[in-house]
N, C-alpha and C positions, 0 to 999 in steps of 0.2 A: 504494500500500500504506500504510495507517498503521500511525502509529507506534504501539507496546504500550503500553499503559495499566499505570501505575507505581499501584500502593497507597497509598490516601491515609493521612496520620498519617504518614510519614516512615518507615519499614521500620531504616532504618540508624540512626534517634534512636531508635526503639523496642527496640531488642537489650539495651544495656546495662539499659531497667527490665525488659523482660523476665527476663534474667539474674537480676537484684533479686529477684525478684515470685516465681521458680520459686525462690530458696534459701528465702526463706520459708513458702512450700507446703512443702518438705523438712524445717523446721521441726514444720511441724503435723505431716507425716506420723509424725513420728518422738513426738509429744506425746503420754506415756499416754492424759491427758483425751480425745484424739479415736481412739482403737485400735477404739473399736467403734463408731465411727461407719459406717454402710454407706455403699459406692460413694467413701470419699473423697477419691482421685486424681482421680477423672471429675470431684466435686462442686471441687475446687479448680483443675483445669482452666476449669470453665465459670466460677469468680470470680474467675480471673486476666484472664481474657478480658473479662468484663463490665466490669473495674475499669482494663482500658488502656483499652476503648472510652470511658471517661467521666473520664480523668487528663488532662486535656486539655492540660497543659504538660510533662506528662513529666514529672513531678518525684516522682512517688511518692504523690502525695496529691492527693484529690479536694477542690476547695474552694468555697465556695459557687455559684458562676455556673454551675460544674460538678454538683452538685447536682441546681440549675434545669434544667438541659440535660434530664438524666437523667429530671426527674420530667416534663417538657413532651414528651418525647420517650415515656414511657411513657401520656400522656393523663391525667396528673395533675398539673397546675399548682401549685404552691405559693406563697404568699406569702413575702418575705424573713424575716419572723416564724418560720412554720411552717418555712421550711429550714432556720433556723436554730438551732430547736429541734430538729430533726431529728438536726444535726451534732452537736449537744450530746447527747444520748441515746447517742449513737454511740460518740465518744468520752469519754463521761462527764464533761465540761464541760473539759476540761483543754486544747481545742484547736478551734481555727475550719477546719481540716480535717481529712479522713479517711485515715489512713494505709491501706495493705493488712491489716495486721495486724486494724488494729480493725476493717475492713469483714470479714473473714475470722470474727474472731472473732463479732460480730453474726449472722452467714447460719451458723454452727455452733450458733450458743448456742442456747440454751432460750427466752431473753426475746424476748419477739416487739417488737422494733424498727419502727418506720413503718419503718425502710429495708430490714427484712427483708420483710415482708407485701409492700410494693410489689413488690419485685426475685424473690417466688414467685410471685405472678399474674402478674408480667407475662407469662408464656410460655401461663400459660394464656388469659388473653383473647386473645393476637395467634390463639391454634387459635380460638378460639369467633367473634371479630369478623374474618373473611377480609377483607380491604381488597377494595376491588371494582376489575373492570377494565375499562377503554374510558373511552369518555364517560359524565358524569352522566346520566344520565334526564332528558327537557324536561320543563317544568314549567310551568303555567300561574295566575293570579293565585289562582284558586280552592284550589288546592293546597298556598299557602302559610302558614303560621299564625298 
């Protein structure tokens, strides 16, 4: 019999930013500025979620490598330039990473962010580009470009 597979990211490190991440969400829920936003439990559910998949030290804040992770992991590469411009836009230059708040605030606000644009198509490309399954297709010299 094996043994059960334990959740990766450490389940028992991730409680306390959990904790963190949902008082904050309570915040916004409770902020006039967002009362007519639609869906915005569900929509701050789905960027608590996205923003522990890519905190990669636990600490509250996304920071550059984490970033990279993020955009390479969505099929968009960046340059340390370009993330770091990024972070900057984000946080409005005052910090080399991203707390929840300002990622929260960027995916609510009006101003369309490289990091908002990214983190809305991502979901629509993963429907549009299915990954494919089994083995590659063989290929012969003529076929290649």
């Amino acid at each position: 019999m094996a043994a059960p597979r334990r959740p990766s990211g450490g389940g028992l490190r991730r409680a306390p930013q959990d904790g963190r991440l949902e008082e904050i969400n309570k915040e916004f829920l409770c902020d006039p500025k967002f009362s007519n936003e639609k869906d915005l439990e569900e929509k701050l559910a789905m960027f608590k979620e996205k923003y522990m998949e890519f905190d990669l030290n636990n600490q509250g804040e996304i920071d550059l490598m984490s970033v990279k992770r993020m955009m390479e992991k969505l099929g968009a590469p960046k340059t340390h330039l370009e993330l770091k411009k990024m972070i900057s836009e984000v946080t409005g230059g005052v910090s080399d990473t991203i707390s929840y708040q300002d990622f929260v605030n960027v995916m609510l606000g009006k101003r369309s962010a490289v990091l908002k644009l990214v983190m809305m198509f991502e979901g629509k490309a993963n429907e549009s580009n299915p990954k494919p399954s089994g083995p590659p297709p063989e290929r012969d010299i003529a076929s290649l470009p």
